[in-house]
N, C-alpha and C positions, 0 to 999 in steps of 0.2 A: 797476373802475378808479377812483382817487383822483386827483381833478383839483383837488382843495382848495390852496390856497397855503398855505406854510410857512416858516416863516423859523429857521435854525441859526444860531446863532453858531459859529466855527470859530478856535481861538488855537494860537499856536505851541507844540506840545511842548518840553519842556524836557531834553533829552539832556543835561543838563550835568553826569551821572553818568559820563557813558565818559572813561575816562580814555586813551582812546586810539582812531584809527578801527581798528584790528587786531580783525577778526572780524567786523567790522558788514554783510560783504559774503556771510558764512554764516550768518546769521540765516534760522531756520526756521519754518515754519508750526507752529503748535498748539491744540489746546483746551484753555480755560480754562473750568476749573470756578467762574460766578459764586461758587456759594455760600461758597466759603473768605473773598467779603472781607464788608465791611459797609457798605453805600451809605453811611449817614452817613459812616463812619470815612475809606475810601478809594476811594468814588469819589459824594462830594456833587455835584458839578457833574455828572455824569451819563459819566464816563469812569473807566477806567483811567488813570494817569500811567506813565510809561514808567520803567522802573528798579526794578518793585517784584519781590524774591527769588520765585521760583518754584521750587516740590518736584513729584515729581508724584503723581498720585493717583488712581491706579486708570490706565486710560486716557487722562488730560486731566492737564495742571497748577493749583498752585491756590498762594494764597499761601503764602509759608513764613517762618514766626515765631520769634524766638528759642527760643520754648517747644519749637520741633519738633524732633525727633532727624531726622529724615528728610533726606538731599544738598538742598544747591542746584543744581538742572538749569541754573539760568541765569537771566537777568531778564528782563523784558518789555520787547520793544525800543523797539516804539513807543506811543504813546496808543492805548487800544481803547474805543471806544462801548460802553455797555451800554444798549440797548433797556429799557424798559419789560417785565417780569416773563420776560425771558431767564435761561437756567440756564446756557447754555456759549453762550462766543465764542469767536471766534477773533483769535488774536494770533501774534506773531512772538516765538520763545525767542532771547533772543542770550544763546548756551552756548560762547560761547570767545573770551577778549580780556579786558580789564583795566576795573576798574570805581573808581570812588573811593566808597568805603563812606559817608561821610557825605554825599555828598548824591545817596540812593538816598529813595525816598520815604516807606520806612517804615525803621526803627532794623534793624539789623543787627550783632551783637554779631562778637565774635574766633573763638568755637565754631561762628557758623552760617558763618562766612567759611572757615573752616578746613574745612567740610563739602561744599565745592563742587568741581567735579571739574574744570573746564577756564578756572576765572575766576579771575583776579589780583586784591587789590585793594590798596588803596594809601589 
């Protein structure tokens, strides 16, 4: 048992990617495969940001880059902690409803928006 004290800081998500609440109430559970992002790149402060394109892969989701041919499953709904030397988390896919492409937290082109099966964007 760990009775040590700890202190987290904890800040507001930044949803201000949805362009609409249409879908927010069908957000599903999934595994996310760490390894697709890069702590430094996209999650320095020790989180996921909510809004970043997800493909999947294999079993789990993982980022998904302009470089990729692979669909957009959908984005990460909300902020996901990443523990210290974890390989998959879990997070919430929102795979339906409308998103404003530029302010998702990584670059999103016309090719990877056009590859997504159940998301609008605008």
């Amino acid at each position: 048992m760990d009775l040590n004290i700890r202190t987290e800081r904890f800040g507001q998500d930044d949803q201000s990617w949805l362009a609409s609440a249409h879908g927010t109430d069908t957000a599903r559970p999934v595994n996310i495969d760490v390894s697709t992002f890069t702590a430094a790149t996209h999650y320095p402060e020790g989180y996921l940001k909510s809004g970043f394109p997800l493909k999947k892969v294999g079993n789990r989701y993982g980022l998904r880059t302009n470089a990729d041919t692979e669909p957009i499953e959908g984005h990460l709904f909300t902020a996901v902690k990443i523990p210290p030397g974890a390989t998959v988390v879990v997070g919430a896919l929102f795979w339906h409803g409308a998103v404003l492409a530029a302010k998702v937290p990584s670059s999103l082109d016309a090719d990877g928006q056009a590859t997504a099966r159940d998301i609008r964007y605008f």
